[in-house]
C-alpha positions as CSV (number, residue, x, y, z in Angstrom):
1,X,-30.6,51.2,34.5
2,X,-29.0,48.7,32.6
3,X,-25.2,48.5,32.0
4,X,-23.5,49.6,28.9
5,X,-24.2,46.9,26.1
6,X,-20.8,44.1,26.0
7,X,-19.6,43.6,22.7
8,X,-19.8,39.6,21.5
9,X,-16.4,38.2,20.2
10,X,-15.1,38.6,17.1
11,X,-16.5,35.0,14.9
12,X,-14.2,32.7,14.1
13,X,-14.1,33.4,10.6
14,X,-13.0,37.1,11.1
15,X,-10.5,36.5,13.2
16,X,-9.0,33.6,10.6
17,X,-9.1,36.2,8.4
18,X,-7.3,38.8,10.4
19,X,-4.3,35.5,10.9
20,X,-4.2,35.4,7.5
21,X,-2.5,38.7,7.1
22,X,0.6,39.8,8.2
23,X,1.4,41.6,11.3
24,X,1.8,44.9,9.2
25,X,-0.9,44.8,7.6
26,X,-3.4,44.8,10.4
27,X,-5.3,47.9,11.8
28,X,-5.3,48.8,15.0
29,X,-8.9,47.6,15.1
30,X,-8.2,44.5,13.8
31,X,-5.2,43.8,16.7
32,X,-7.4,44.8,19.4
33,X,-9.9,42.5,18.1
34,X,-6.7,39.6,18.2
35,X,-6.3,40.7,21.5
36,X,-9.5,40.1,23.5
37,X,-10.0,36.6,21.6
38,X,-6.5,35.4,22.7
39,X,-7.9,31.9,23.4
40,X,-9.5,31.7,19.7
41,X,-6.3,33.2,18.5
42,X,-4.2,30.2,20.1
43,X,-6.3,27.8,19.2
44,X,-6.9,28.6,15.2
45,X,-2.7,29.2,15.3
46,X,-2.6,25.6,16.8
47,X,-4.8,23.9,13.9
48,X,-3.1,26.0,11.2
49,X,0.2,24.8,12.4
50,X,-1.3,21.0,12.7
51,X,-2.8,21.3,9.0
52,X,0.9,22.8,7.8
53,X,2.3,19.7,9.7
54,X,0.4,17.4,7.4
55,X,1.2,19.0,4.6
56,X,4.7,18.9,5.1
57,X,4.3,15.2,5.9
58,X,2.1,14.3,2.6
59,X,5.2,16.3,0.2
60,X,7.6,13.6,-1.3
61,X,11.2,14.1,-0.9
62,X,13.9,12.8,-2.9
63,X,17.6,12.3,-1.1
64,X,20.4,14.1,-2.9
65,X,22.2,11.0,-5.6
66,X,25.0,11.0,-3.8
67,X,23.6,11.3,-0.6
68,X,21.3,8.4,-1.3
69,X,24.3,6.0,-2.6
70,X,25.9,6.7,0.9
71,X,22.9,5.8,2.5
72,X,22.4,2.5,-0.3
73,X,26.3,1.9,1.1
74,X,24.8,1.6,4.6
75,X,22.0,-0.8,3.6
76,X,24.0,-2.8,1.8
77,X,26.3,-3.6,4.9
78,X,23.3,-4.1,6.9
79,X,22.0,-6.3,4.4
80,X,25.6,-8.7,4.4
81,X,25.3,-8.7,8.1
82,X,22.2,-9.5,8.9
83,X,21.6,-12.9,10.4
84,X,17.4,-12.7,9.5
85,X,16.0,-10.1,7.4
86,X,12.2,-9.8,6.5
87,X,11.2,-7.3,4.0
88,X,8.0,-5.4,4.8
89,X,6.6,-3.8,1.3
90,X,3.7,-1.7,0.1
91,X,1.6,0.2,-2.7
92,X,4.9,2.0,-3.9
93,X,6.5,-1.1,-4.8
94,X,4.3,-1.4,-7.5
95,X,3.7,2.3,-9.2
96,X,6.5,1.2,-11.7
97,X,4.4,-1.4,-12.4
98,X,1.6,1.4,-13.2
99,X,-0.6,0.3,-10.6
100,X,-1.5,3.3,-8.1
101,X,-1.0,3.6,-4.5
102,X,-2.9,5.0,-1.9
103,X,-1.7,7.6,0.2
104,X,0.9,9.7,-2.6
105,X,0.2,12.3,-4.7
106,X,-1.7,10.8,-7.3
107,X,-2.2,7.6,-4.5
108,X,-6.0,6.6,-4.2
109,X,-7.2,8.4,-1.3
110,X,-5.7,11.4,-1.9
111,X,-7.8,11.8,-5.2
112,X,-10.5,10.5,-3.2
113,X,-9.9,12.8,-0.6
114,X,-10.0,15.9,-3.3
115,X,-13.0,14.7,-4.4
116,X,-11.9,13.2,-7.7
117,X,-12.2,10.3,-9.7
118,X,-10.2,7.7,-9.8
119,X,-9.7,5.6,-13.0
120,X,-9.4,1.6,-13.4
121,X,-5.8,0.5,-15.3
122,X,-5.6,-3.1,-16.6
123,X,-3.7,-5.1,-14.3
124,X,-3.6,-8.0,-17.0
125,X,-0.9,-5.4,-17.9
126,X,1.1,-5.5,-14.9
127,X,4.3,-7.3,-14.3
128,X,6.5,-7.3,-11.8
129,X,9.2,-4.5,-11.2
130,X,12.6,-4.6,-10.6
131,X,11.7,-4.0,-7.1
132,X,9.8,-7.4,-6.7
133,X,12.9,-8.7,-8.8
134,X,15.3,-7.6,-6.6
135,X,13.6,-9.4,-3.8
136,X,13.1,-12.8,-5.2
137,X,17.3,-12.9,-6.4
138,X,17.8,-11.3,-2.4
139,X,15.9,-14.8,-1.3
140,X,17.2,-16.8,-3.8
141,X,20.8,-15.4,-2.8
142,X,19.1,-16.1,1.2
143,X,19.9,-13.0,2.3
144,X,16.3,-12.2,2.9
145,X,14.4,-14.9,4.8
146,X,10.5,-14.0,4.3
147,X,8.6,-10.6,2.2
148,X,5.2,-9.6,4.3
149,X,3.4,-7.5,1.9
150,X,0.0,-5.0,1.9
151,X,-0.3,-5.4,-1.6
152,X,-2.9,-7.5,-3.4
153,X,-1.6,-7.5,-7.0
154,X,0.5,-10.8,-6.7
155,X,3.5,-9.3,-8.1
156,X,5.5,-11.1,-5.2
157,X,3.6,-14.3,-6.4
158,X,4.7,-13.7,-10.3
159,X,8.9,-12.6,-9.5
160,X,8.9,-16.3,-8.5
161,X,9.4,-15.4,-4.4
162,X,7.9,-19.0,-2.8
163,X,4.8,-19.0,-1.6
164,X,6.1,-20.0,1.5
165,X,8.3,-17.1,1.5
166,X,5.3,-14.7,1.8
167,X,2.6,-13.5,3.6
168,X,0.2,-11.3,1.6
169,X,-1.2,-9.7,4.9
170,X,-4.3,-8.4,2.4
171,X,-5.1,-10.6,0.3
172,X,-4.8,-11.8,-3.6
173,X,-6.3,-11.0,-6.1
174,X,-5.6,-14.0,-8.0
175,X,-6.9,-16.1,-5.6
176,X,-10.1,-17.6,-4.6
177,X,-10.6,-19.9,-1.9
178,X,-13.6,-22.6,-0.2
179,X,-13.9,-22.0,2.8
180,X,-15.9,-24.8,3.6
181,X,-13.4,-27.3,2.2
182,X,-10.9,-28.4,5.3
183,X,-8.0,-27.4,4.6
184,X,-9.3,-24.5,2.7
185,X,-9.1,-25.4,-0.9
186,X,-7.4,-22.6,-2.9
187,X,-8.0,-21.9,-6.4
188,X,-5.2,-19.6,-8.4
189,X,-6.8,-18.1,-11.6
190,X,-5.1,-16.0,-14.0
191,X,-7.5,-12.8,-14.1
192,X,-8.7,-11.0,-10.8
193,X,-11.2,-12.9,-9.0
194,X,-12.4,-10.2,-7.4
195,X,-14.9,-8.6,-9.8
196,X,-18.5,-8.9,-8.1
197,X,-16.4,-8.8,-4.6
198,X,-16.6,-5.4,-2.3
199,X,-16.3,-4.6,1.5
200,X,-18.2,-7.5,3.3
201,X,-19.0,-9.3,0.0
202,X,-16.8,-11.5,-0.9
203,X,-18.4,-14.2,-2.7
204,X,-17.0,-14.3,-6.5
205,X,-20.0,-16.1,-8.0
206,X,-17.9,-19.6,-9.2
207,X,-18.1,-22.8,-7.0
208,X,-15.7,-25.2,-5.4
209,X,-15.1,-28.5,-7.7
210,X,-15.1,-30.8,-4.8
211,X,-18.2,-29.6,-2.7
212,X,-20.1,-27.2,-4.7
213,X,-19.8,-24.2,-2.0
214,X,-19.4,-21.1,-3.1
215,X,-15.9,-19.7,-3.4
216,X,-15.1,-16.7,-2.1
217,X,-11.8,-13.8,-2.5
218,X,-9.2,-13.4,-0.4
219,X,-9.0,-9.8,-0.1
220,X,-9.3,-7.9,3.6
221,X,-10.2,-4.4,2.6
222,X,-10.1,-1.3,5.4
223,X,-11.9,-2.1,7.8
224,X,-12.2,-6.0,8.0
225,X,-9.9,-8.4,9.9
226,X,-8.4,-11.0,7.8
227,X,-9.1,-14.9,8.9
228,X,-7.8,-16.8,6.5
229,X,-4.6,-19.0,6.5
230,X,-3.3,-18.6,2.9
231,X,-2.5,-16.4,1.5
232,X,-2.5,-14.3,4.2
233,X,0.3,-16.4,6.1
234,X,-0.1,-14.5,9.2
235,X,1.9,-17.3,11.2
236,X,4.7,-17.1,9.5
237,X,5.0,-13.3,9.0
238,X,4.8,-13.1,12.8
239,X,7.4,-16.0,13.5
240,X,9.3,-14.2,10.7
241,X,9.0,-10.4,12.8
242,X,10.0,-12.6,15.6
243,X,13.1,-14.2,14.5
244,X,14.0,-10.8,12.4
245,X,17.4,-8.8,13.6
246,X,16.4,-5.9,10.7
247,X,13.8,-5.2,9.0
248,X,13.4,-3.3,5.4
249,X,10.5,-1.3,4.5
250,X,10.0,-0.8,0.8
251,X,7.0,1.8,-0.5
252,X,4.7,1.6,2.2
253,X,3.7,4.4,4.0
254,X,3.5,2.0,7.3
255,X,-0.3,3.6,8.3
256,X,-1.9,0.1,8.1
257,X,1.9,-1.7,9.7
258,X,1.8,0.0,12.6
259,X,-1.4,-1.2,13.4
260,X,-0.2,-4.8,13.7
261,X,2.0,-4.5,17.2
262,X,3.1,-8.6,16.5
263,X,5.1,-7.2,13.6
264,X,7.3,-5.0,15.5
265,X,8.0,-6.8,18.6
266,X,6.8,-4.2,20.8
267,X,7.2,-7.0,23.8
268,X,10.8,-6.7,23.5
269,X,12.9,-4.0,24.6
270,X,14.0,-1.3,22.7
271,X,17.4,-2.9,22.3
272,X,16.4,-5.8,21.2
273,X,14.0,-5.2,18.6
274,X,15.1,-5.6,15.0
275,X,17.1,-2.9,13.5
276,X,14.3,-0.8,10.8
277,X,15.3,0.7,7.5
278,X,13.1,2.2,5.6
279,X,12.5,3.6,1.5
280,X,9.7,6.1,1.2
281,X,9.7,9.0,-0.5
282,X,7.2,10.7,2.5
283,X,7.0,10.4,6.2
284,X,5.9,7.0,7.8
285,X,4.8,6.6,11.1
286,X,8.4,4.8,11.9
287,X,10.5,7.5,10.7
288,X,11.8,8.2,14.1
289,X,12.9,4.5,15.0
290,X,14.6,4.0,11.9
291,X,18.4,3.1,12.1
292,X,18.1,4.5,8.4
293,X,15.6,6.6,6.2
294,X,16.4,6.8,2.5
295,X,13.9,8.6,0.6
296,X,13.9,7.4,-2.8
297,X,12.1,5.6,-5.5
298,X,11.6,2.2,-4.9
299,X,13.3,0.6,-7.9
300,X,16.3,3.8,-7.3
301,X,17.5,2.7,-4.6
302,X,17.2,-1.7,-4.9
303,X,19.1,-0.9,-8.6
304,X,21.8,0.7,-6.9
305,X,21.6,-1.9,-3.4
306,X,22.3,-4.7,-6.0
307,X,24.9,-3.3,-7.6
308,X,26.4,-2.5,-4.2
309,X,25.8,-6.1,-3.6
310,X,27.0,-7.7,-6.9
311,X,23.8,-9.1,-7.7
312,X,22.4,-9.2,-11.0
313,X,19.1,-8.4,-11.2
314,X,16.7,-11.1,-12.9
315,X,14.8,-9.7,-15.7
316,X,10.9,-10.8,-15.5
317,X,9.6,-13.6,-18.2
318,X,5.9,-13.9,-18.7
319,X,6.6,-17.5,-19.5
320,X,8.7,-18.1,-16.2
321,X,5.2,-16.8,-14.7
322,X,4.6,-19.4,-11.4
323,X,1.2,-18.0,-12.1
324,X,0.4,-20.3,-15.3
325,X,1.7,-23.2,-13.7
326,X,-0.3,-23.0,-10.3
327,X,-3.9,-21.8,-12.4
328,X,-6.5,-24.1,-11.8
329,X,-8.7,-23.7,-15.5
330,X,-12.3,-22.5,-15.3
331,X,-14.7,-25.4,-16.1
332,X,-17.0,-26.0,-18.6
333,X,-19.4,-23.5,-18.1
334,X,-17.7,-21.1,-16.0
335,X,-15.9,-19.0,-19.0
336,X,-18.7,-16.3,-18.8
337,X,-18.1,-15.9,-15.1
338,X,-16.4,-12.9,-15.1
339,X,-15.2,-10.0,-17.4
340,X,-12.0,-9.4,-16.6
341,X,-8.8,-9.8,-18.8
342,X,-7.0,-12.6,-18.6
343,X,-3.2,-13.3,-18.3
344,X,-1.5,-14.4,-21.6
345,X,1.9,-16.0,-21.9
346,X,2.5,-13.4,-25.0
347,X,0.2,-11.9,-27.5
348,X,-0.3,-15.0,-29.3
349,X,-2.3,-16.2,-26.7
350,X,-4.4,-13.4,-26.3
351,X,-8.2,-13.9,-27.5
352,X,-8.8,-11.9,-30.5
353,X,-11.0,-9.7,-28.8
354,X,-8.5,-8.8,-25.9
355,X,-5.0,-8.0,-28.2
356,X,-4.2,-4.7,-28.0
357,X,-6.7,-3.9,-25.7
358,X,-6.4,0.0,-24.4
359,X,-6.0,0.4,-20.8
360,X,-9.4,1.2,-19.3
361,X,-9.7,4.7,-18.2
362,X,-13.6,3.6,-16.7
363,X,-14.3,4.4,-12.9
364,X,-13.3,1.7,-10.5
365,X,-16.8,-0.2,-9.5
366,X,-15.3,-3.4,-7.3
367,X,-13.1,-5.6,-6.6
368,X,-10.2,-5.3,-4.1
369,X,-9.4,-1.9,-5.9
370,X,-12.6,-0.7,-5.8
371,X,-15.6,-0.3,-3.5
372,X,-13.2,-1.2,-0.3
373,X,-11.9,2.4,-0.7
374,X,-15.2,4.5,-2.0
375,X,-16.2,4.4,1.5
376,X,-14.1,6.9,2.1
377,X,-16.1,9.5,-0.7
378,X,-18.7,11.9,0.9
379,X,-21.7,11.6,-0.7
380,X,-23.4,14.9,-1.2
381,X,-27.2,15.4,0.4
382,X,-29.8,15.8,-2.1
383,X,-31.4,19.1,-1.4
């Protein structure tokens, strides 16, 4: 005769469901059930405590005020002392600036991620913070000896910081290049080249003036490997890392950084790699080999390290922008090859049809800001 009949485990659902209440508010059924599936038990506890883990590492926390001038006090001596300081900086440098960034609350993916839209602003409209202020006066004062940035906006470009003086790891979206031109002939505009441009297409539809190739954008969106020389700069951002006794992080969550081992001299021991501060208001990747973590708003904490430093801070003149003085003008012809808003000295300037424009509230479509990260949107089957 056959045995008794041997009851299948409880489904994974029911027993998350039994997890979810508390301890007193089980039946004895229900803890039984817990009981034979102690493997499923321990391994749903393990992914609920993972998932809280990432929670607690996407929540942005602000230091206490005077908790965060002690620590400002701490930078600033670092920032005296230091002998070669490079200045790493990401998306959060420029949410004053009303540009987004990726990975905060309202940051790119994370809409993405929660399946929402996320809106175009007009970057015509964006200037320069007092972060990117700060910086320039630091280099100017020659306290900090090069700025590697993420960022794309050419804000760094606009403070006034040398060209030399930077390595835009990802690109500009000022900037268009040919390629085919040795050296690589490089054409600043002053609207976003990068209109027609996406993930592995980066041609941007004008022409070089010397050979007639087609120009292309400079941007290295997720998943590509940047090649070229400028603005990119990735010589001197790794002589830079090299050379560097500290380090400063500014807004960037240090995802993409870590990735690049040349800019943390991982061949060196522990004790002689640079000293690493960093300014986030959520966990980076670094956190834990950080002489100093201030978590704070960008422009917070450089308003209070120049005062602690007795540095005024510049204040940012559309006509001091570098940016008019190093555009190469469209030629005849070329004015209707692209949409995008141009830069203007003032209002004055502006065509008639662009003054007072509203800021655009339209889906992102491309550019460096735009089809780079849709990849990352599931699209839904078609049933």
């Amino acid at each position: 005769m056959p045995g008794p009949r041997r009851r299948s485990p409880p489904a994974c659902p029911q027993v998350s469901r039994i997890l979810r209440k508390a301890a007193a508010e089980r039946s004895a059924e229900e803890g039984r059930l817990l009981a034979e599936s102690a493997d499923l038990v321990t391994e749903l506890q393990g992914r609920s405590r993972r998932r809280e883990g990432l929670k607690r590492r996407q929540e942005e926390v602000c230091d206490d005020p005077e908790e965060l001038r002690g620590k400002v006090r701490e930078l600033a001596s670092a920032v005296r002392n230091a002998k070669y300081l490079v200045v790493y900086t990401g998306a959060g440098i420029s949410t004053a600036a009303s540009i987004p960034d990726y990975r905060g609350p309202n940051g790119v993916w994370t809409l993405l991620q929660k399946g929402r839209s996320v809106s175009a602003a007009d970057l015509s409209e964006a200037e320069p913070t007092l972060t990117h202020m700060s910086i320039t006066r630091l280099h100017e004062q020659k306290l900090v000896q090069h700025v590697v940035s993420q960022n794309c906006d050419g804000l760094h470009l606009r403070s006034g910081l040398p060209r030399t003086a930077i390595s835009e790891l990802h690109g500009n979206m000022y900037i268009e290049v040919c390629t085919s031109c040795i050296p690589n002939r490089e054409y600043v505009r002053v609207f976003d080249v990068t209109e027609r441009t996406a993930l592995h297409r980066h041609q941007t539809g004008r022409t070089c003036h010397k050979c007639g190739t087609q120009l292309r954008d400079t941007i290295v969106h997720f998943g590509e490997r940047g090649t070229l020389g400028q603005p990119l700069n990735w010589e001197a951002a790794t002589e830079a890392a090299s050379r560097a006794d500290t380090i400063l992080c500014l807004g960037s969550s240090l995802k993409v950084l870590k990735k690049y081992p040349r800019l943390w001299c991982m061949t060196k021991p522990p004790s002689r790699r640079p000293k690493l501060y960093i300014v986030n208001l959520q966990w980076t990747p670094k956190d834990d080999w950080a002489a100093l973590k201030l978590h704070g708003k960008c422009d917070d904490v450089m308003r209070l390290l120049m005062a602690e430093l007795g540095l005024e801070i510049p204040a940012y003149s559309r006509w001091q922008d570098p940016i008019f003085s190093l555009a190469t003008p469209l030629r005849a012809g070329e004015e209707g090859s692209h949409s995008r808003k141009s830069l203007c000295r003032s209002r004055e300037e502006a065509p008639p049809g662009d003054r007072g424009a509203p800021l655009s509230s339209a889906p992102i479509l491309g550019g460096w800001f735009g089809r780079g990260c849709t990849k990352r949107t599931k699209k839904k089957k078609v049933t």
